[in-house]
N, C-alpha and C positions, 0 to 999 in steps of 0.2 A: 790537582787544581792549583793551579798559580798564583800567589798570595795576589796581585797586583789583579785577576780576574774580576770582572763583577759579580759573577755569583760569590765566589770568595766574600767579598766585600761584603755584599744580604747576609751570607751563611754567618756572618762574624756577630750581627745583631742577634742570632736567635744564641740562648744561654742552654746548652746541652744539660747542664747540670740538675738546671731549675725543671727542665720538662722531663728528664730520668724521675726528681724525686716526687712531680706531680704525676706519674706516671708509675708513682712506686706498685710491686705486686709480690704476693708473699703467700706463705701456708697458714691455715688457718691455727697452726702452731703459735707461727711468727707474729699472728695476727694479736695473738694471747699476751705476749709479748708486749707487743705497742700498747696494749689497751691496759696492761698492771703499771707501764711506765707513765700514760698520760687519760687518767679517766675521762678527760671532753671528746673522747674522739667518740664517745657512743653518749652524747645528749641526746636531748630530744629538739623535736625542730623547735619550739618556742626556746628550751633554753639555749641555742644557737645562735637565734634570732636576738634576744637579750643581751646576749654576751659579747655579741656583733657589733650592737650600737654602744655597748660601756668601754668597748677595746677605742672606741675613736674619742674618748675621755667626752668631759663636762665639766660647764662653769658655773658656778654658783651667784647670784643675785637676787639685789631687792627691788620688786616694782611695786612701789607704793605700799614699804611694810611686810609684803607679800616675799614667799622667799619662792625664787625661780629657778628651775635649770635647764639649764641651755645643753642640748645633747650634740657636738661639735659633728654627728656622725650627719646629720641633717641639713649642713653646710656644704654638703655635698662633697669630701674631698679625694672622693674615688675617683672624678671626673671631674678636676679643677673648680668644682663650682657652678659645673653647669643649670645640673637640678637643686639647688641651694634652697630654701624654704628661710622664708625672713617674717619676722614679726607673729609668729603661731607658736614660741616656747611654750606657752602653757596645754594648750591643746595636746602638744606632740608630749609634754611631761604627763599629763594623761592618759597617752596612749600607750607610752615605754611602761609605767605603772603597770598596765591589762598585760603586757610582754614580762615583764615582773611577777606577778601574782600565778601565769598560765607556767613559768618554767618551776614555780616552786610547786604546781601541782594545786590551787588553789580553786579548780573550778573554771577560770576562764580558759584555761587550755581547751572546755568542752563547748565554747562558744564562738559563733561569729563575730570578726571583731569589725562592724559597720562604720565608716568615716561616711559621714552626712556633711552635707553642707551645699550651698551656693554653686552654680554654675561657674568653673575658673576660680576653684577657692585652693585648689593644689592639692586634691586627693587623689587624683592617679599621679600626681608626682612624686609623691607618700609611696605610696605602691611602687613604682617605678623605683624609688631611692631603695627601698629595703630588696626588690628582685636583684639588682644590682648589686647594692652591698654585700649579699649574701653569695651571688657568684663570686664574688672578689674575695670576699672572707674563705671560704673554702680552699682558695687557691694559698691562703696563708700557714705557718705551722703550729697556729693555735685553734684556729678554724678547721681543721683537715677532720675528714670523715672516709667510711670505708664501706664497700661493697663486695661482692664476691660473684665469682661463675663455678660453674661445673666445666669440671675439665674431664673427658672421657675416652679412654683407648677405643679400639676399633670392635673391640665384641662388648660393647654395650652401647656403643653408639646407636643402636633402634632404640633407645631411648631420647635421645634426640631428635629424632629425624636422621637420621645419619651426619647429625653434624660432629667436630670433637668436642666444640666449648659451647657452654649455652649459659648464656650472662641471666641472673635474675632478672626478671622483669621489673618490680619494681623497686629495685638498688636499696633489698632488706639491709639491718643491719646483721652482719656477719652472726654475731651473739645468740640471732633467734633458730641458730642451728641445734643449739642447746636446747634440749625438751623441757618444756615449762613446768614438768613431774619434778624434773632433779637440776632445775637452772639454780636457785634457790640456794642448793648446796655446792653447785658446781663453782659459784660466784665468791661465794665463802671460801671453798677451797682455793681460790685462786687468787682471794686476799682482797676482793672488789667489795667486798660489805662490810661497812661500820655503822659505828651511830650514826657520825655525821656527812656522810659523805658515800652515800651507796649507790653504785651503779647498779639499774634499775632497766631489765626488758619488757616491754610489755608488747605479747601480743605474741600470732603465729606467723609460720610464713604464708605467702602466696599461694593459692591453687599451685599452681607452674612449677615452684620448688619443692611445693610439700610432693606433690605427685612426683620428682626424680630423687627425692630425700627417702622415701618411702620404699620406691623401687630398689635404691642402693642398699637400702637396709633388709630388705628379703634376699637379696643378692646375696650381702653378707653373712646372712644370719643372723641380723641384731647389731655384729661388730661395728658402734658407731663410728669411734674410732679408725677403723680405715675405709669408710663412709666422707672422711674428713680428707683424706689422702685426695681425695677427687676435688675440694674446694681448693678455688683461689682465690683469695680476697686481693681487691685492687682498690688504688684511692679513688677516689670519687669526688670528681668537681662539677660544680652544678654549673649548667648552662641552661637560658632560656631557649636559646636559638636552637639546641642539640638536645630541646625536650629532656631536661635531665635535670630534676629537683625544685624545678619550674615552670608552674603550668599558669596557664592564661585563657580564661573563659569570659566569650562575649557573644551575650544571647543573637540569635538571630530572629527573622520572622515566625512566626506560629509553626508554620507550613513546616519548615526548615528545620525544628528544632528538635534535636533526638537524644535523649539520656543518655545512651553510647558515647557520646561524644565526652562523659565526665568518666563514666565506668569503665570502657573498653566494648569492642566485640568482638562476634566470631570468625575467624579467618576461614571461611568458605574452601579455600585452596588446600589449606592442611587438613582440613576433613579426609581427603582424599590419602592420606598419609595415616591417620590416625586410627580413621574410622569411625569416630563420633563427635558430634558435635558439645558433647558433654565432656570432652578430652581436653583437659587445662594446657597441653600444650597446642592444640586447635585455636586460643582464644587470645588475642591482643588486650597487653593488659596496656592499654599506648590511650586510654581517656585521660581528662586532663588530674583527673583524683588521683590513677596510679601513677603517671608522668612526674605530680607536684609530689610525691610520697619521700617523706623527712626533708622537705622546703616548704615551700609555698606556694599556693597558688592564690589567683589574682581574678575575680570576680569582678569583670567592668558592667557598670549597672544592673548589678544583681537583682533587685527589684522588678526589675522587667522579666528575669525567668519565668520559663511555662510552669503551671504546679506541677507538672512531672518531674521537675528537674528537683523543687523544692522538697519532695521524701527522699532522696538520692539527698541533698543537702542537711538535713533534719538526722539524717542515721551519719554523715560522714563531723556532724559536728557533738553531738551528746554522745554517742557509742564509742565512736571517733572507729567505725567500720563502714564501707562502702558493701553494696551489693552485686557483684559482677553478672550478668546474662547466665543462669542454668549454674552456678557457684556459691556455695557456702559465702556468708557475711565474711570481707578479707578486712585485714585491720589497716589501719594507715596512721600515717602519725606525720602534720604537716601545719601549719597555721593557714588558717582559711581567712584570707580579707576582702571584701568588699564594700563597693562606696555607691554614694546614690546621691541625688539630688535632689530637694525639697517637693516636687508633685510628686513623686514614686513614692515617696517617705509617706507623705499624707494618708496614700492609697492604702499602704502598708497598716495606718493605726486604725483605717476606717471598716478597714476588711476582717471581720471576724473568726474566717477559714485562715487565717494568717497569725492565731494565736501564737503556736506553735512555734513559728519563726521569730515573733519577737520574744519571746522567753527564753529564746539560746541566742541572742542577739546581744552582741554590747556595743553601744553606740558611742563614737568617739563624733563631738559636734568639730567642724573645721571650717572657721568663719573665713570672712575676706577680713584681710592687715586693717587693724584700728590703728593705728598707731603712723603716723605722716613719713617720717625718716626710714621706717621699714619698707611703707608702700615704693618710696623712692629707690631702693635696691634695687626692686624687683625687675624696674625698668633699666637701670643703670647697666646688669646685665646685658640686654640685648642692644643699648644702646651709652654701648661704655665710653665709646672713645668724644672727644672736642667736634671731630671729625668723624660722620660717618657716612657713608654711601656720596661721599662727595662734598657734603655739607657740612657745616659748624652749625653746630647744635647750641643756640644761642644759652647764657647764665639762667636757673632759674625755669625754663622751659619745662623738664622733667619733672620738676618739683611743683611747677603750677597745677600739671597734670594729677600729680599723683594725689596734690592736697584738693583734688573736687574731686577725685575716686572717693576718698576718705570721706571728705563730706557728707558723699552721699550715702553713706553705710552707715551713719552716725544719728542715735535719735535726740529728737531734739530735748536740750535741757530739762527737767521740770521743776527744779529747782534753783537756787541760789543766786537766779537773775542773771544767769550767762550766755552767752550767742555761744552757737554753731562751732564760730572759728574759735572761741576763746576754747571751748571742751577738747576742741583738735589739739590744741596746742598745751593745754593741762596732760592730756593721756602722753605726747611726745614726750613729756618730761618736762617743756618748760616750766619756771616759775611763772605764778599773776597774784599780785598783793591780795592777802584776805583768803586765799587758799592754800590749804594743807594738802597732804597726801591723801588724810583720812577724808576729804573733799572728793577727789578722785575715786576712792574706793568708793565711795556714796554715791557720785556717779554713774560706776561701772554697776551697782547691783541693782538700781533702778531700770534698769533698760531689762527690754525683754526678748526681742530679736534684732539685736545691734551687732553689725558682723554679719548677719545671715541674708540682709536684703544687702539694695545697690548695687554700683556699678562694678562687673567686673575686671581684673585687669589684660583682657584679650582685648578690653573694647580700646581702651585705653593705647594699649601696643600698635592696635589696628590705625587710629590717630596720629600716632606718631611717625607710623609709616606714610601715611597718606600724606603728612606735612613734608616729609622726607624727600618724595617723589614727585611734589609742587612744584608747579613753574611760577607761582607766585611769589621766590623768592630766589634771587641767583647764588648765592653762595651761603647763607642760614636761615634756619628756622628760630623761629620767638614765639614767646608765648602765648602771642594773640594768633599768632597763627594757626595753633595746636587749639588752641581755645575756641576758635570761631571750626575749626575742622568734629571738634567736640560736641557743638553745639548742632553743627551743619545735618550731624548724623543721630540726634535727640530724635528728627520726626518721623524715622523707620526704624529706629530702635526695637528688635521684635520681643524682645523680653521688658519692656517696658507698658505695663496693662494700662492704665487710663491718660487721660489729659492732666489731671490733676499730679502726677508724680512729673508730670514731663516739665510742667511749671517749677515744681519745685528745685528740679536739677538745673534748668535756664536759672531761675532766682541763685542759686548754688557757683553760677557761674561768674554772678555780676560780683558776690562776695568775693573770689578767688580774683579774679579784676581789681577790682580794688586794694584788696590783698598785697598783688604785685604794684600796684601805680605807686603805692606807701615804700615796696623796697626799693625799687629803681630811685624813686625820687631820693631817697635817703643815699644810694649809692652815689648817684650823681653829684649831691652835696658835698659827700666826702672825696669825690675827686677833686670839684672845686675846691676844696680846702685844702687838699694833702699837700699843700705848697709849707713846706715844714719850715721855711725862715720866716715866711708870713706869722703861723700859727707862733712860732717864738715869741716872734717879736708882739705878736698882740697878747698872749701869756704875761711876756714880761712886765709889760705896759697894765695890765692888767693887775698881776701881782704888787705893783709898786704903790696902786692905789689903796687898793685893799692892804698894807699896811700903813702908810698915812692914815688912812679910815681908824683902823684898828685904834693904833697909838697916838690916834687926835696929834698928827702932824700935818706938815703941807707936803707939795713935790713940787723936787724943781722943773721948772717945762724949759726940755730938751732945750727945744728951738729959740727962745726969748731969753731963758737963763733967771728968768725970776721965779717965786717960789710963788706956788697956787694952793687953794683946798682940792682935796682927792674928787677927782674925775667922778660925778656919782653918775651923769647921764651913761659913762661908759660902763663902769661896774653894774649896772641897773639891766644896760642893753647885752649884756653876757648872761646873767642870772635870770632875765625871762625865756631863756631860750630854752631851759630845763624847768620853767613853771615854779622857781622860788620865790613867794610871795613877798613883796616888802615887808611887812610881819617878820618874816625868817630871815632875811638877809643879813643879820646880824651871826645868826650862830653859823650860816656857809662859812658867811667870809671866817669863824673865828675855827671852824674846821682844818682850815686851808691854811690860816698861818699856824696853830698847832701845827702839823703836819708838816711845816716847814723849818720850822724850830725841832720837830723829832728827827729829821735827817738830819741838819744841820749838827745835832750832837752824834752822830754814828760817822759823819765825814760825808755825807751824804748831800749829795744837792737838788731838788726839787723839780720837775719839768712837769710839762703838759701832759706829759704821758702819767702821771703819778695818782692824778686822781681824776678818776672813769667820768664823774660828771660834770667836772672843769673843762675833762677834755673833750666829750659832746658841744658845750654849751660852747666852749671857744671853737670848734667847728661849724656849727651852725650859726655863730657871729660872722665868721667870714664868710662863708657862704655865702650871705643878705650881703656882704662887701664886695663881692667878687663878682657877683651874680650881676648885680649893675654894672659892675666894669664891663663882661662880657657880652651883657646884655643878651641874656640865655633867651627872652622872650623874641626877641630880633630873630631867632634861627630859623624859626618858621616861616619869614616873610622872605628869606632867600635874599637879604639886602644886608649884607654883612661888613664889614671895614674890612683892610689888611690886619691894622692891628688886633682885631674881636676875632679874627679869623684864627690868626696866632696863636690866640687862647684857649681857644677852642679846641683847637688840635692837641693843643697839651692836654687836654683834661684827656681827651677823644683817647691820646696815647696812654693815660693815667689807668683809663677804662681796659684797657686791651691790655696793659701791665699788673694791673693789679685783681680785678675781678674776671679774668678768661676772654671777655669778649673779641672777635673781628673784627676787622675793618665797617663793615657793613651794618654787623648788630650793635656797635657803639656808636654810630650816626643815628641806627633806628632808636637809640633808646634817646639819645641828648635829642632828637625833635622829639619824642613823641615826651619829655619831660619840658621841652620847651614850652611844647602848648599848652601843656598843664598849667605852666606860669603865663601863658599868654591867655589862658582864661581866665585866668586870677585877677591879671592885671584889668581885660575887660570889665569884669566882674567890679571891681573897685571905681574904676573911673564911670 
């Protein structure tokens, strides 16, 4: 083949190396071998699963006092990010705990591990990240595991069916060939048991193997040992798609619904071969219990099982053995997870035939995101770029969104006198004078299902697509856009039960509206201001009074040249713009010149940028200056000068250089702050 060929070229991506040693196969000698040199290759599936999520590390943190960890495996970096989980640390550091506790043999390994929660709270994406992780981890060589076939010449082949090689059904581990009479001592002799660190089989094999393990062993007389000559042991990479160490169960209707489908049945067609229907190699061990055996398997809305399926459930989680059709109890070893949603749950504690299941049940709660900046990820995902599906996704849009998701999952204060928004913005981390951490925590333990109700974020997504695909706007979306699209879709809402909650999310709406008219307005200000020789020069002008002031001197005025008392109407119109009362105005100003005298000895010189609220305060001074010049209230009326036009367009450019905006959504926003001010100004006159 021709290096310059195109399949050349294809064949040059695939790495020979990597699929020989995923592909490795050996004697069950050899096998002995690998397993004295590296004990994880014969865990069990939970300590697999454990071991999986600690190999992608963690980071430690405090939220509010509270120490967190973040398990990086949950970030999804298997698959760039895609299924990422944002703002659930804690939930998920509860969950790894029960994946902790079940690999040290503590009792949860014998239980269902149930993720409850909300409609769109990300428990099948939970599910989904560990089925994944776990294929990928296997394919690693700290992750790798091992299986075995029967390999058979030609006169024992009626053991088979006349086949040569007959792969376990469900992919034991190699070890359980060792009889459970003398594993014990085998394991010792082979140097696999200490105090601390003992490699541990539990259980037999399959109907399938024991019946050909059994057979070879009358063949030979007992000689287990060349019993062994006929095993191959081969790696073993779990694939969902190739049913191999991942199974996936999702009830159907009543009608539809067969136990087989978790256990296995009987292949009809090798009766004919066999000659009974009791003949374990007649029997498909291919249900999803044998399929998922030393992985996992994935119960989507488990709760809706027929109770048939739940005794098949009930023996595969306490015994941790499944019951095959006409077969001996077979053992399995696998983490069983399922998730449900809050009327299943209900059903679940009201129903008293259902003891049973919840006392092998451990329930992991998985709220919707409290936390505003989290909620914002989620969407940022799907809608990551400035630019998507054609459109500029206007500053602030995403985030309006996400901050009346949050709202509405949030209950209301009962304490301490606080709105709505201000508890949104305490959980985010911000600071608000008068409250602590231990504020926070006091709020978090009053609530009783906070997290569990509200709006999900599919509704949210759905939103934003529908703003997306709008002819109501030719080149971006804004906020009020997304907002009234929010709104628009309140009155069919099908998961929303009364009149009364639907109000409250409209009410929820007007907050997050005003919410945004507070940032734009303040953005807008600061374009008007961001003219930095202006801001100097009224700095300096500023500065020069407030030390006359100080040191009871005069100044001399620039333009006349003769010396006057300090400017108080100007120092007075700067310090109301940050609410420093006449009262106080003495210790600001004595702030500000300290502060000028401490640089001043380091070599240091002093500017606007130096102290946070000189430099607000002489912002929003010019702004009131500029603002006239512009005559920001004028832009609505469409009757603008040349030179207000001028101006305008600088800010307009300010806007699109410095905070993201377009063309389009920095017009939208300088009217829709215009009229703000030109209701004001009504308002006054």
């Amino acid at each position: 083949m021709s290096k310059d060929s195109l399949l050349h070229k294809i064949s040059s991506l695939h790495d020979v190396e990597e699929y020989r040693e995923l592909h490795w196969e050996g004697s069950f000698e050899e096998y002995l071998a690998l397993v004295r040199e590296d004990r994880r290759v014969v865990r069990t599936a939970y300590q697999r699963v454990y071991d999986m999520i600690l190999s992608y590390g963690s980071e430690e943190y405090l939220d509010n006092k509270k120490k967190v960890i973040s398990y990086n495996f949950f970030s999804d970096p298997v698959n760039n990010g895609h299924d990422a989980i944002y703002g659930l640390d804690i939930p998920l550091m509860r969950l790894v705990n029960v994946f902790k506790a079940a690999a040290n043999e503590y009792g949860t390994e014998k239980r269902i591990i149930l993720l409850h929660g909300p409609v769109g709270s990300s428990k099948s994406t939970i599910a989904r990240l560990l089925k994944k992780g776990l294929e990928e981890y296997t394919k690693t060589d700290e992750g790798r595991l091992y299986t075995f076939v029967w390999k058979l010449p030609e006169d024992l082949q009626h053991l088979t069916g006349g086949q040569s090689e007959l792969a376990d059904p469900m992919n034991e581990e190699p070890l359980k060939l060792i009889p459970s009479e003398w594993r014990g001592s085998a394991l010792k002799e082979l140097g696999l048991q200490d105090e601390h660190n003992s490699v541990r089989i539990r259980g037999d094999l399959n109907p399938a193997s024991r019946y050909i393990y059994e057979q070879l062993m009358k063949h030979y007389d007992g000689n287990w040992a060349r019993v062994m000559e006929h095993v191959r042991v081969r790696r073993l990479i779990f694939s969902e798609k190739d049913r191999r160490g991942i199974g996936t169960f999702q009830p159907k209707d009543e009608k539809n619904q067969d136990s087989t489908e978790l256990t296995g049945d009987i292949n009809y067609r090798k009766i004919a071969i066999y000659g009974s229907d009791s003949d374990p190699r007649a029997f498909n061990f291919d249900g999803e219990f044998c399929v998922a055996n030393r992985g996992i398997i994935e119960f989507v809305e488990i709760l809706k099982l027929d109770v048939a399926f739940l005794y098949d459930l009930l023996g595969a989680t306490q015994e941790r053995k499944i019951k095959p059709k006409k077969f001996a109890q077979t053992d399995i070893d696998e983490v069983i997870l399922g998730h449900t949603n809050e009327p299943e749950y209900r059903k679940l504690l009201s129903n008293e035939y259902m003891e049973a299941l919840r006392d092998r049940t451990v329930k992991i709660d998985i709220p919707y995101i409290t936390k505003y900046q989290e909620e914002v990820k989620v969407y940022q995902k799907d809608f990551n770029n400035e630019v998507v599906r054609g459109k500029h996704i206007a500053p602030h849009t995403i985030e309006m969104a996400a901050m009346w998701a949050v709202l509405t999952r949030l209950e209301d204060p009962k304490k301490h006198n606080l709105t709505l928004l201000q508890k949104l913005k305490l959980y985010d981390g911000k600071s608000l004078t008068g409250f602590t951490q231990d504020n926070v925590k006091e709020l978090r333990k009053e609530t009783l299902r906070e997290g569990l109700v509200g709006i999900s974020p599919r509704y949210i997504q759905d939103k934003l697509s529908n703003a997306l695909v709008s002819d109501k706007s030719d080149t971006s979306i804004n906020p009020f856009l997304v907002l009234n699209e929010i709104e628009g879709g309140l009155k069919n809402h099908s998961l929303i039960s009364n009149e009364e909650e639907r109000n409250r999310y409209r009410e929820l709406l007007a907050v997050v509206k005003q919410e945004y008219e507070d940032i734009v307005k303040n953005e807008v200000q600061r374009a008007i201001s961001a003219d930095e020789e202006a801001i100097t020069k009224l700095c300096a002008n500023y500065i020069d009074n407030v030390k006359a002031y100080t040191q009871k001197e005069k100044v001399r005025n620039k333009y006349t040249g003769q010396y006057e008392e300090p400017d108080e109407r100007l120092m007075r119109s700067v310090e109301e713009k940050i609410d420093i009362p006449e009262s106080r105005k003495d210790d600001f100003r004595g702030v500000i010149i300290r502060s000028i005298g401490a640089l001043a000895i380091d070599g240091k010189q002093f500017t606007y940028k130096t102290n946070e609220r000189l430099h607000k305060a002489l912002e929003l001074k010019l702004f009131e200056d500029q603002k006239d010049s512009i005559k920001l209230a004028t832009i609505v009326t469409n009757v603008v000068d040349k030179e207000t036009q001028e101006k305008i367009d600088i800010v307009k450019q300010r806007m699109i250089r410095n905070y993201g905006y377009n063309e389009e959504s920095a017009t939208d926003v300088l009217n829709f702050v215009a009229s703000i001010f030109a209701r004001g100004d009504s308002k006054q006159s």
